[in-house]
BATITOR-608889 format. One record per atom (N, C-alpha, C): residue number from 1; residue in one letter; atom name; x, z, y. Coordinates in steps of 0.1 Angstrom, whole numbers. Example, Ala and Ser with C-alpha at 12.3 -4.5 7.8 and 13.67 -1.06 7.14 Angstrom:
2
<r nr="1" rest="A" atom="N" xx="132" zz="78" yy="-57"/>
<r nr="1" rest="A" atom="CA" xx="123" zz="78" yy="-45"/>
<r nr="1" rest="A" atom="C" xx="132" zz="78" yy="-33"/>
<r nr="2" rest="S" atom="N" xx="128" zz="71" yy="-22"/>
<r nr="2" rest="S" atom="CA" xx="137" zz="71" yy="-11"/>
<r nr="2" rest="S" atom="C" xx="129" zz="79" yy="0"/>
***
This chain:
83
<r nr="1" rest="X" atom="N" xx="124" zz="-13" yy="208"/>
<r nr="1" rest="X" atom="CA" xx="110" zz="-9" yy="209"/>
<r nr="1" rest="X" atom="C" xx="103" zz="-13" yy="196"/>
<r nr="2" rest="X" atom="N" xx="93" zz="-5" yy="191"/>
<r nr="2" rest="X" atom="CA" xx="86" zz="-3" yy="177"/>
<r nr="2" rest="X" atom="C" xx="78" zz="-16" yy="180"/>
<r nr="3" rest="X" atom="N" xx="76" zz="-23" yy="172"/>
<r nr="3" rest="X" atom="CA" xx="66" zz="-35" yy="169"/>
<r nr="3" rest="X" atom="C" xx="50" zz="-30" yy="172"/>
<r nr="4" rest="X" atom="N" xx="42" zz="-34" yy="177"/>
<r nr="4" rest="X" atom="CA" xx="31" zz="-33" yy="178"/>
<r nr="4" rest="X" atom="C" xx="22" zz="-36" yy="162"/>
<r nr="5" rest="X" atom="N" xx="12" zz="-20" yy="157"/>
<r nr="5" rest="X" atom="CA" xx="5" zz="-23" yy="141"/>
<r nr="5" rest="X" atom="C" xx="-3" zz="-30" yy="148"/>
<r nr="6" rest="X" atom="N" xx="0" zz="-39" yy="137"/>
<r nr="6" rest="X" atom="CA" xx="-12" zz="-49" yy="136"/>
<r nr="6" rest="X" atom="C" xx="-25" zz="-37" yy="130"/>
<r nr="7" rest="X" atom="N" xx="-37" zz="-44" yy="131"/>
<r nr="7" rest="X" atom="CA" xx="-50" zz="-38" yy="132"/>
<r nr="7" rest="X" atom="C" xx="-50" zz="-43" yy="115"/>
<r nr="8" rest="X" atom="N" xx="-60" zz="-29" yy="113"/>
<r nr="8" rest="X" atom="CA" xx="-64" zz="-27" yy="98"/>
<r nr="8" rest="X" atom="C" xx="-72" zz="-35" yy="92"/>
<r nr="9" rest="X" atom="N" xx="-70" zz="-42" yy="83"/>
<r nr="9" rest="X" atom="CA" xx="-84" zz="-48" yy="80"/>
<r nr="9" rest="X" atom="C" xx="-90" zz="-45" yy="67"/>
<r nr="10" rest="X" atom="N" xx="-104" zz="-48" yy="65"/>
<r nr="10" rest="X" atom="CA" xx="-114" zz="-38" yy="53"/>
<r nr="10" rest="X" atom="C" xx="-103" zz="-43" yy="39"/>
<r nr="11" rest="X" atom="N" xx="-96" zz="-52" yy="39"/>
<r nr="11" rest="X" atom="CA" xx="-90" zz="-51" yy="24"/>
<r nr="11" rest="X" atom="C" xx="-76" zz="-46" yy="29"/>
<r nr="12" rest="X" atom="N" xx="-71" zz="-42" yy="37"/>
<r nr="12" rest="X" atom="CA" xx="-62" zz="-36" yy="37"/>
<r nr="12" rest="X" atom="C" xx="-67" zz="-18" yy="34"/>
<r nr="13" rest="X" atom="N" xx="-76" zz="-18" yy="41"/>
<r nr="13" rest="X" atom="CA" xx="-77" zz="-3" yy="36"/>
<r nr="13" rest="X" atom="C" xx="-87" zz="-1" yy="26"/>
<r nr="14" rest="X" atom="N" xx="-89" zz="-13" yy="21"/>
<r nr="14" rest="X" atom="CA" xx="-93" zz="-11" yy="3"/>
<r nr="14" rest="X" atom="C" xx="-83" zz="-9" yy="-9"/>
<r nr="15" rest="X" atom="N" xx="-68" zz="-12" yy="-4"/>
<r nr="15" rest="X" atom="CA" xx="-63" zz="-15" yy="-9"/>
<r nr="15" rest="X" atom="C" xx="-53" zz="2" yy="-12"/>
<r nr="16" rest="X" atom="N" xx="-55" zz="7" yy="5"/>
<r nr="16" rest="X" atom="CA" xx="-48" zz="21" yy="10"/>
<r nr="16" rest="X" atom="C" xx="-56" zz="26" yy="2"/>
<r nr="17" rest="X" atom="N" xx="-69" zz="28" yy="-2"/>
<r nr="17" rest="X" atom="CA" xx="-78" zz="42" yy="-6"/>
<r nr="17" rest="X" atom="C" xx="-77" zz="36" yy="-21"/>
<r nr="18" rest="X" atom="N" xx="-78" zz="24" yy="-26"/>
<r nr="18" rest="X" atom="CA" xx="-76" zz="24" yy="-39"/>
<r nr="18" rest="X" atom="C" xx="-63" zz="31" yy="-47"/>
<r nr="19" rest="X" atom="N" xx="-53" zz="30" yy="-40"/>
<r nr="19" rest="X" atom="CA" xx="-39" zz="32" yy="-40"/>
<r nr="19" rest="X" atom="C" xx="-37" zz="46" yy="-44"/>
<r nr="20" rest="X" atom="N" xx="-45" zz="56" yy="-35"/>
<r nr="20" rest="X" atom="CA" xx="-44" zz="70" yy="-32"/>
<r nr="20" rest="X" atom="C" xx="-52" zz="75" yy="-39"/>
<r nr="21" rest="X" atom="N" xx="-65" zz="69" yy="-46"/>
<r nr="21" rest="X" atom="CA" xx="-71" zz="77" yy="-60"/>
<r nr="21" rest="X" atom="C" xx="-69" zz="74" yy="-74"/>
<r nr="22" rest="X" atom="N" xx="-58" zz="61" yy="-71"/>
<r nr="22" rest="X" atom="CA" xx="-53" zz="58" yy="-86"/>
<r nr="22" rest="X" atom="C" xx="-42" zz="68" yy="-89"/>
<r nr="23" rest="X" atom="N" xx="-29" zz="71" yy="-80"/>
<r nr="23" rest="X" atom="CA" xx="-24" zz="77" yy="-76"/>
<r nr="23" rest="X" atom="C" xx="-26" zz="92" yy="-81"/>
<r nr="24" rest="X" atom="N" xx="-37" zz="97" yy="-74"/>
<r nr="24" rest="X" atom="CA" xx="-46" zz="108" yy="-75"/>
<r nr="24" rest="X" atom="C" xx="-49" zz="114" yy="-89"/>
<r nr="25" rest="X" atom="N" xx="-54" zz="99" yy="-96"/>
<r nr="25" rest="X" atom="CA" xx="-60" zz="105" yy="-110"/>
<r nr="25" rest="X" atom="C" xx="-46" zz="104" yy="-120"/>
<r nr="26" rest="X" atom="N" xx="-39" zz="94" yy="-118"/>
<r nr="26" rest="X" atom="CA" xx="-29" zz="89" yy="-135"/>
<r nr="26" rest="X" atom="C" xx="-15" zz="94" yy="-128"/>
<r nr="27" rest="X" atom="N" xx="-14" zz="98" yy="-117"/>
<r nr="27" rest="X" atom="CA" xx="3" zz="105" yy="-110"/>
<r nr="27" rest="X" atom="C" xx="16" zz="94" yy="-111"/>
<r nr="28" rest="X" atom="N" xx="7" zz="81" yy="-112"/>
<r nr="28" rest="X" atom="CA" xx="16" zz="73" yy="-111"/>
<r nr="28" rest="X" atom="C" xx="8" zz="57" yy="-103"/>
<r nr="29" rest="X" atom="N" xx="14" zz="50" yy="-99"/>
<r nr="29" rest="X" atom="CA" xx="8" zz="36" yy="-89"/>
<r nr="29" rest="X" atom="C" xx="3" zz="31" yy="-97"/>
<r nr="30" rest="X" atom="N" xx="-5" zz="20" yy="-90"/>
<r nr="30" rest="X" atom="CA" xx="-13" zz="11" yy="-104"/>
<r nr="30" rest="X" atom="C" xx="-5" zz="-1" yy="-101"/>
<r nr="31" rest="X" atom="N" xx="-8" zz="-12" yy="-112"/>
<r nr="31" rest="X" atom="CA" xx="5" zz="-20" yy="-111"/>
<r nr="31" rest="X" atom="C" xx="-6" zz="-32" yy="-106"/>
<r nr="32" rest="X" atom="N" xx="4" zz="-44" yy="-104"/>
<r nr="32" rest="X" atom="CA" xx="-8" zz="-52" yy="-93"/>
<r nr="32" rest="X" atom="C" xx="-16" zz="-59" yy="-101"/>
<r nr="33" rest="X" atom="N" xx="-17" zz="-59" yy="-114"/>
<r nr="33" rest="X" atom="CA" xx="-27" zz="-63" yy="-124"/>
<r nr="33" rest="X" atom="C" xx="-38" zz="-56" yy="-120"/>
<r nr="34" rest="X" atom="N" xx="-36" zz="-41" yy="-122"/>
<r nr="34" rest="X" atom="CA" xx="-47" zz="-31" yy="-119"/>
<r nr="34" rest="X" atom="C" xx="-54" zz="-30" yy="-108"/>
<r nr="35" rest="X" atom="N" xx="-48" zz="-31" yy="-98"/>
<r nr="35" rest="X" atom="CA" xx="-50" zz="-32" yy="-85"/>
<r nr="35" rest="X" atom="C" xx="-56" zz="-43" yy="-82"/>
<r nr="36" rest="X" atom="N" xx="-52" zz="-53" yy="-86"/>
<r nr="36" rest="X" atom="CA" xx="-61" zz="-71" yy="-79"/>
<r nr="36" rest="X" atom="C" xx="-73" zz="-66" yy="-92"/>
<r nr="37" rest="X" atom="N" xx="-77" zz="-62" yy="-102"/>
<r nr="37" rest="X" atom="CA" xx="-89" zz="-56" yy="-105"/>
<r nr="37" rest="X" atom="C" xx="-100" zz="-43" yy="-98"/>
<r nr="38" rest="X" atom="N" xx="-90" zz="-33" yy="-96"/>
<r nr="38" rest="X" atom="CA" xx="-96" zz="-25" yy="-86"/>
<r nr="38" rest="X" atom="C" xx="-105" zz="-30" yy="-77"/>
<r nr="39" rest="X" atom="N" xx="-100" zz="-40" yy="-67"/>
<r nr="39" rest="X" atom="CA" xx="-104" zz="-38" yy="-56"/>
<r nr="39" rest="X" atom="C" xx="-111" zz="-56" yy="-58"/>
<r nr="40" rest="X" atom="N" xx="-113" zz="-63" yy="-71"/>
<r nr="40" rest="X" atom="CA" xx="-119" zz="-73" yy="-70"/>
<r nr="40" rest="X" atom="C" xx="-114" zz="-87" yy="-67"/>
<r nr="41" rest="X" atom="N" xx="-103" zz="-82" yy="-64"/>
<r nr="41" rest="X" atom="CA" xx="-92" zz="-100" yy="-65"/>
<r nr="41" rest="X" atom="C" xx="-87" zz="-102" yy="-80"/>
<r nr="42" rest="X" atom="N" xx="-90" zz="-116" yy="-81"/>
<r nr="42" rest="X" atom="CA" xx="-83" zz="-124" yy="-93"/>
<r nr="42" rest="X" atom="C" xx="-68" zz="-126" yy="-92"/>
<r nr="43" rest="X" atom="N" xx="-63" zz="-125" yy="-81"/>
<r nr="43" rest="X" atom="CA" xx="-50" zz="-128" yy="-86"/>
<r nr="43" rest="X" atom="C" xx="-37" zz="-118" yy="-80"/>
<r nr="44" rest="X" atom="N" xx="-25" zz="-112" yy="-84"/>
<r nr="44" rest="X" atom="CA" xx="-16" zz="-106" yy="-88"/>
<r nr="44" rest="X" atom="C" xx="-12" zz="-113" yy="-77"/>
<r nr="45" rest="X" atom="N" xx="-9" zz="-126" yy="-72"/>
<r nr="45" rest="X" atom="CA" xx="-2" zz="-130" yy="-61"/>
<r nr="45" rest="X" atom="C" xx="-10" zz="-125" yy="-50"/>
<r nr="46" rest="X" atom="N" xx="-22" zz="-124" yy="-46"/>
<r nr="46" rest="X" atom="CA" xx="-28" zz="-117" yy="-34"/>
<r nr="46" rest="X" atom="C" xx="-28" zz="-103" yy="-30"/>
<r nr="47" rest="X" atom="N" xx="-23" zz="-96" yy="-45"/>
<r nr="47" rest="X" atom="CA" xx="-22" zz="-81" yy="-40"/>
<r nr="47" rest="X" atom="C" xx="-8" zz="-81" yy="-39"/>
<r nr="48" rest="X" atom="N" xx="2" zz="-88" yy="-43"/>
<r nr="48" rest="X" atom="CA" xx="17" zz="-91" yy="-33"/>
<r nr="48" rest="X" atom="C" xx="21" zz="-89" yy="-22"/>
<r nr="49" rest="X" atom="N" xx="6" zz="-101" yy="-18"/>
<r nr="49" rest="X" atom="CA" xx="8" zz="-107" yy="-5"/>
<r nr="49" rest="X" atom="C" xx="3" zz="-94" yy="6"/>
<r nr="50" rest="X" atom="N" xx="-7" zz="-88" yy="-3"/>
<r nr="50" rest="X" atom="CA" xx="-9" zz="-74" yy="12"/>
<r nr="50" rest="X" atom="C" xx="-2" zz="-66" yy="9"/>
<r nr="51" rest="X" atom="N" xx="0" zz="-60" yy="-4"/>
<r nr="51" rest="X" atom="CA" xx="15" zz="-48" yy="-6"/>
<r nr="51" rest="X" atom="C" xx="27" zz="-52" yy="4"/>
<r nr="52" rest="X" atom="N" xx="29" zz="-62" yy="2"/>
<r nr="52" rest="X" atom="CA" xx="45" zz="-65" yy="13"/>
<r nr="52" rest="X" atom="C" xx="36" zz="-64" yy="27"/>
<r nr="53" rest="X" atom="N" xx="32" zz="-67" yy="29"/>
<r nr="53" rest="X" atom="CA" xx="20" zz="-66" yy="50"/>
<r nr="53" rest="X" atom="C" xx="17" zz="-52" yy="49"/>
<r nr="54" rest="X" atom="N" xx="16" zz="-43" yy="40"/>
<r nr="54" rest="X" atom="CA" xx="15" zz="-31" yy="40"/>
<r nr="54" rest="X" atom="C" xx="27" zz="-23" yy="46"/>
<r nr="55" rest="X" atom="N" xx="34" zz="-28" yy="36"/>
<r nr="55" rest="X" atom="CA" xx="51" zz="-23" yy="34"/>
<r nr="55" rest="X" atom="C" xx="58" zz="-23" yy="45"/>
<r nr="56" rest="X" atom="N" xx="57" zz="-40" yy="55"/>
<r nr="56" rest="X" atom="CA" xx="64" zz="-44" yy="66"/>
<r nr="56" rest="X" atom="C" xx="55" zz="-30" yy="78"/>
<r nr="57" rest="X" atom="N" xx="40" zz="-31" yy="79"/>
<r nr="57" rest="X" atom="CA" xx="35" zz="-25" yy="85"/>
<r nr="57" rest="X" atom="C" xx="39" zz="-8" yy="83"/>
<r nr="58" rest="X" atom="N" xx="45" zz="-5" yy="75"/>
<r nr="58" rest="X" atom="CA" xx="49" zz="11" yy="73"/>
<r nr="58" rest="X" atom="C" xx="40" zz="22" yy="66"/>
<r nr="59" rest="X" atom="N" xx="29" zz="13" yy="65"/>
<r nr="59" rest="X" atom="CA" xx="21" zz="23" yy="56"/>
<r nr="59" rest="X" atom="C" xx="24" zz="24" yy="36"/>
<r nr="60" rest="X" atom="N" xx="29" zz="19" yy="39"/>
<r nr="60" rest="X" atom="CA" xx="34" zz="16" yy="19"/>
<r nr="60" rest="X" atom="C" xx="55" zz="16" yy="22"/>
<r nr="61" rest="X" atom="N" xx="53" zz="21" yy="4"/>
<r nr="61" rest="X" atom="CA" xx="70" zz="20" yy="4"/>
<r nr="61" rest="X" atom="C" xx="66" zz="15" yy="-9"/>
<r nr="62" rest="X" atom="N" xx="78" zz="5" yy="-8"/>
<r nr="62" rest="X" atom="CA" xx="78" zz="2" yy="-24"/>
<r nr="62" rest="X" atom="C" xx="91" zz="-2" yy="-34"/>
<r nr="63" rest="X" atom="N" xx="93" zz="-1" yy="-44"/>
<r nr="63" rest="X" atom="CA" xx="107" zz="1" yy="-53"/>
<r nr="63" rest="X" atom="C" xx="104" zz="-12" yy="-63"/>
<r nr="64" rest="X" atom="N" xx="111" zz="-26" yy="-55"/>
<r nr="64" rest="X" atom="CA" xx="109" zz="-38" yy="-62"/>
<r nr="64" rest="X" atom="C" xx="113" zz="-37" yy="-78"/>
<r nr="65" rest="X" atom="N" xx="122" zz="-24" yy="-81"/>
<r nr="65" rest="X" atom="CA" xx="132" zz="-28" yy="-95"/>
<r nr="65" rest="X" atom="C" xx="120" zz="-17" yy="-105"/>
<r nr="66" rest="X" atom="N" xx="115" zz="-12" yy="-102"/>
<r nr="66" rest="X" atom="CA" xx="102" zz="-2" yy="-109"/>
<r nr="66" rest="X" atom="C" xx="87" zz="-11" yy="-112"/>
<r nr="67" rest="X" atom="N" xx="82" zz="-7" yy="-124"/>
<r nr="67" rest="X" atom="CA" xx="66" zz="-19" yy="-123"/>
<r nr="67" rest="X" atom="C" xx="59" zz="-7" yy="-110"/>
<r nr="68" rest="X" atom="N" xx="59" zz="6" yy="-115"/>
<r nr="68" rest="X" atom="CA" xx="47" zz="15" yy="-105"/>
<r nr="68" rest="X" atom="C" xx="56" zz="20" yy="-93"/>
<r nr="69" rest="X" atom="N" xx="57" zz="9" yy="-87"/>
<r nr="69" rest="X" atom="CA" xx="67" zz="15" yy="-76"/>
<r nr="69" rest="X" atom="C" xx="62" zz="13" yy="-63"/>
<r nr="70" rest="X" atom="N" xx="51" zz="10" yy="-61"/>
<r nr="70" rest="X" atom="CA" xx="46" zz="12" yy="-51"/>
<r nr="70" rest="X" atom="C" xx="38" zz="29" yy="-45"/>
<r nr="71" rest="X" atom="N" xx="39" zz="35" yy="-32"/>
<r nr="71" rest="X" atom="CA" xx="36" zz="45" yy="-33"/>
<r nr="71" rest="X" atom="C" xx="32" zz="48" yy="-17"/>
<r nr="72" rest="X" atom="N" xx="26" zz="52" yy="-14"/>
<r nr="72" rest="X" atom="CA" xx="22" zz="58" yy="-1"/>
<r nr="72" rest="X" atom="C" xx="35" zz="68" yy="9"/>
<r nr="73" rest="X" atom="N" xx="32" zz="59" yy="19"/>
<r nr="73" rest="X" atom="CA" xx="43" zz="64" yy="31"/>
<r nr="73" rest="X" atom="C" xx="40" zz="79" yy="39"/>
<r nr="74" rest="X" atom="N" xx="42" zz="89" yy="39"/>
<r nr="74" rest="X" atom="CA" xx="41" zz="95" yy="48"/>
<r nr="74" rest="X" atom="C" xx="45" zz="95" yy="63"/>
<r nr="75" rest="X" atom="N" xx="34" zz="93" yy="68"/>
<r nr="75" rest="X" atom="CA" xx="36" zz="90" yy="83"/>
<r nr="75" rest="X" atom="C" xx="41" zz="103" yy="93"/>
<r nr="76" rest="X" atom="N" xx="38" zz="115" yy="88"/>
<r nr="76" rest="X" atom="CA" xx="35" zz="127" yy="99"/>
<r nr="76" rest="X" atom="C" xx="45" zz="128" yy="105"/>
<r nr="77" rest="X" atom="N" xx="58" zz="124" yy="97"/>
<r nr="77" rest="X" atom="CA" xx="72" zz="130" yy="102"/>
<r nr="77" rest="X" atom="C" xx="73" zz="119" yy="115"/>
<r nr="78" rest="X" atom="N" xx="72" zz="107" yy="114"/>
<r nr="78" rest="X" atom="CA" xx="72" zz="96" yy="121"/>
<r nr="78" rest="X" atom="C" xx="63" zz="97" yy="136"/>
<r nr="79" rest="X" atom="N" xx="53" zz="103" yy="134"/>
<r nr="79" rest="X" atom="CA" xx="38" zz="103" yy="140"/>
<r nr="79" rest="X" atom="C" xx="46" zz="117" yy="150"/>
<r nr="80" rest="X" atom="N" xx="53" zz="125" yy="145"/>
<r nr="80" rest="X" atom="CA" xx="54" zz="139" yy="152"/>
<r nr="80" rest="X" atom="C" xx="70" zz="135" yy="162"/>
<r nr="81" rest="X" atom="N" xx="80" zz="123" yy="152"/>
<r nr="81" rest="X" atom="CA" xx="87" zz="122" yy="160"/>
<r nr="81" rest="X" atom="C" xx="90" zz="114" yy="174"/>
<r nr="82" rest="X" atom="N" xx="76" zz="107" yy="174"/>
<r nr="82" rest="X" atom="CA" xx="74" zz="92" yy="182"/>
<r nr="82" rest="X" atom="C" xx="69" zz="103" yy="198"/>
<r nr="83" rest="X" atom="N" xx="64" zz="114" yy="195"/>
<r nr="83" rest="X" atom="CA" xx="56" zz="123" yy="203"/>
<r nr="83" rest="X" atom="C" xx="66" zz="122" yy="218"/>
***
């Protein structure tokens, strides 16, 4: 049986919408330099720390051996097969 999602919180989905218009504009991830600027954190280890709680949670995939390797999950296939 699927793990119960944990509940969203405002910097988790600061983090989702930051993700998806960096994405958007440069067609490639921002790296966690970029991203702990984006969204107002000083440090590279705190956008880690939600990238992997993203990742574990299923909304993020990410490619440890790439710097822009983080990338948005599509859920629909998942969402239509759970039905």
């Amino acid at each position: 049986m699927p793990r119960p999602r944990a509940r969203m919180t405002p910097q988790w989905e600061k983090v989702i919408r930051f993700i998806r218009a960096y994405i958007q504009i440069h067609g490639v991830s921002p790296s966690y330099g970029v991203l702990a600027q984006g969204i107002g954190l000083k440090s590279k280890a705190n956008v880690h720390r939600i990238v992997k709680r993203l990742e574990a949670e299923g909304l993020l995939e990410r490619n440890p051996r790439k710097f822009y390797g983080v990338r948005m999950k599509d859920r629909t296939v998942e969402e239509v097969l759970s039905l």
